[in-house]
C-alpha positions as CSV (number, residue, x, y, z in Angstrom):
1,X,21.9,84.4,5.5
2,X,24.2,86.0,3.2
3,X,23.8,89.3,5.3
4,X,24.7,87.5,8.3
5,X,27.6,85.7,6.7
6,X,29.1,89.7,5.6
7,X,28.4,90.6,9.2
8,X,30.1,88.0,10.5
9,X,33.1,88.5,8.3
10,X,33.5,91.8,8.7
11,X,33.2,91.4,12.3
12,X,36.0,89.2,12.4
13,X,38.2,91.1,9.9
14,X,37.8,94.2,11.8
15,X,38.6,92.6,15.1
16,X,41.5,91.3,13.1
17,X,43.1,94.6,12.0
18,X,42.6,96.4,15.8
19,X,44.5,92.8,17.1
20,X,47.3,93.1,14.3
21,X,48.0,97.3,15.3
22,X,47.9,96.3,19.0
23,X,50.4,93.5,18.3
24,X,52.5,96.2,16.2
25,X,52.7,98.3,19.6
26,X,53.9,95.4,21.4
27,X,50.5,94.4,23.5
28,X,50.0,90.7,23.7
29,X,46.6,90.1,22.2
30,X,46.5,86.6,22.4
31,X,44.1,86.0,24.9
32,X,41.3,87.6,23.1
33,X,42.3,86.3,19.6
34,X,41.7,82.6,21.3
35,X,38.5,83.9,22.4
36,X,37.8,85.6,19.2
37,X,39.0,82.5,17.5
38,X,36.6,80.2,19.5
39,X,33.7,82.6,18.9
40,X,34.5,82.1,15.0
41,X,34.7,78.3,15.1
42,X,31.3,78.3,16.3
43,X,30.1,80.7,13.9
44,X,31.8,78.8,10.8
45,X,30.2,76.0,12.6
46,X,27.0,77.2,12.6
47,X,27.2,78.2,8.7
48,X,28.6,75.1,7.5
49,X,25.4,73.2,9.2
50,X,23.2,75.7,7.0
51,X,25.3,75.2,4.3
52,X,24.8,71.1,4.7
53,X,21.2,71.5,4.8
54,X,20.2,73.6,1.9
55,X,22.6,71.0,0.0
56,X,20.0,68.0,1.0
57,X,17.3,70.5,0.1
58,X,18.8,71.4,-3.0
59,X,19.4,67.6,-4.1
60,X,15.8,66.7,-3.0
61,X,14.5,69.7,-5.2
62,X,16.8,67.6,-7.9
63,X,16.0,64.6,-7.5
64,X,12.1,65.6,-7.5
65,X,13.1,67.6,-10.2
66,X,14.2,64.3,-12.3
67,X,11.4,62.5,-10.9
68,X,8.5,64.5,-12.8
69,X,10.5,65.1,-15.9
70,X,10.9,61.1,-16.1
71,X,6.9,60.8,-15.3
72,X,6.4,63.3,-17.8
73,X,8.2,61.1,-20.5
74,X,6.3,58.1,-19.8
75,X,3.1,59.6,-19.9
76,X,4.3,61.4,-23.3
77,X,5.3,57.9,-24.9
78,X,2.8,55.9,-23.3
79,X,0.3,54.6,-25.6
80,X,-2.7,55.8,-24.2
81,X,-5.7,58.0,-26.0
82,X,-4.4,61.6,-26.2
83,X,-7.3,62.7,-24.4
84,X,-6.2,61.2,-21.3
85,X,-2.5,61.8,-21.5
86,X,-2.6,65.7,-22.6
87,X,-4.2,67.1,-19.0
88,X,-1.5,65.0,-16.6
89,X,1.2,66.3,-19.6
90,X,0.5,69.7,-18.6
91,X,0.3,69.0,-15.0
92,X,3.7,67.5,-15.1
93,X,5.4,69.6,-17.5
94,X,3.9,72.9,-15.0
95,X,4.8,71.0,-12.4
96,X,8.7,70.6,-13.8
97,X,8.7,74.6,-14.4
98,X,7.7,75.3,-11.0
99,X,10.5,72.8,-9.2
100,X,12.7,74.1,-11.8
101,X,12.4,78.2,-11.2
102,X,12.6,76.8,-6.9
103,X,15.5,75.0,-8.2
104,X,16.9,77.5,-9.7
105,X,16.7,79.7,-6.4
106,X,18.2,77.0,-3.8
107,X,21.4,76.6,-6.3
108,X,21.9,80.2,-6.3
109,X,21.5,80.6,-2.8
110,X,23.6,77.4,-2.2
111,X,26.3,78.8,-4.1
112,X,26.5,82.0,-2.0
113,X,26.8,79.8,1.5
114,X,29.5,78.0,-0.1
115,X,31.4,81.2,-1.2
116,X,31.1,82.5,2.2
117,X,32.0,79.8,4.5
118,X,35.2,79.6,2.3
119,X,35.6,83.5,3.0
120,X,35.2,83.0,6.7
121,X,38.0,79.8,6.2
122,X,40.8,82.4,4.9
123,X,39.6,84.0,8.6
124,X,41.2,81.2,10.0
125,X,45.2,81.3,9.8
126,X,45.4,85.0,10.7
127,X,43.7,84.2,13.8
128,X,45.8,81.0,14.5
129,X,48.8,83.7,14.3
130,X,47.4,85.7,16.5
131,X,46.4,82.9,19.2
132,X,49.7,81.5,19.0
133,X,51.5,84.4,20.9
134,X,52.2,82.2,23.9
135,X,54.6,80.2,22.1
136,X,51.9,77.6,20.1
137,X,52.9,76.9,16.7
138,X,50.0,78.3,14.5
139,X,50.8,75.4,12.1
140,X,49.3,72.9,14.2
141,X,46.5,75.0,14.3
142,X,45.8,75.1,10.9
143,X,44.6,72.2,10.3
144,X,46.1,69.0,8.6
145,X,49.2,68.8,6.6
146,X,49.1,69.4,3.2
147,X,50.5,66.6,0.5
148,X,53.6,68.7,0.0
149,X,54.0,69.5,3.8
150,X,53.5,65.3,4.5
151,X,56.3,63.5,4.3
């Protein structure tokens, strides 16, 4: 995923410069930066929807993650023989490494969708610019006002 999130960016950025030296020699490049602007929407799409599930994933892993450390309390402090609590102990407390190293993974992975899906949002005003050279403001394109912009 991360390689495909690189591609993707440097796809776009590269499609970005050629637009932004045409437009420097006067050629009106906004009919392919709407297209190229459409085809990154769905793209940024497309990664935000993988970025939303690994997110559940990652909470589920959590939450299961909480679930057999608090099992793993109650069987420590449950008043039971020792001989019966110490093999479900272990069970849970192996069990809590394993969800723990998986854990682990899906945050670090997690965290490397969300740092690219906000690198494929700074994508997003150049090509407004570049879209809007039929006369549409790029600011509407943008997205919605800011607090400061709001009045």
């Amino acid at each position: 995923m991360r390689r495909a999130l690189e591609r993707h960016h440097s796809l776009v950025a590269a499609r970005l410069a050629e637009f932004n030296a045409a437009r420097a020699r006067g050629v009106n490049v906004a009919p392919q930066a709407r297209r190229l602007a459409r085809f990154h929407a769905r793209e940024t799409a497309n990664f935000q929807h993988e970025r939303l599930i690994h997110l559940l994933v990652t909470l589920f892993f959590a939450g299961f993650l909480l679930a057999l450390l608090a099992g793993l309390v109650v069987v420590l402090l449950s008043p039971l023989e020792a001989t019966e609590t110490t093999s479900l102990a272990w069970a849970l407390a192996a069990g809590c490494v394993v969800v723990a190293v998986l854990e682990a993974f899906y945050i670090q992975h997690y965290y490397q969708l969300e740092n690219g899906v906000q690198r494929l949002y700074q994508l997003d005003l150049p090509l407004a610019d570049l879209s809007a050279g039929d006369g549409v403001d790029s600011a509407s394109l943008s997205g919605p006002p800011t607090g400061a912009d709001h009045r």
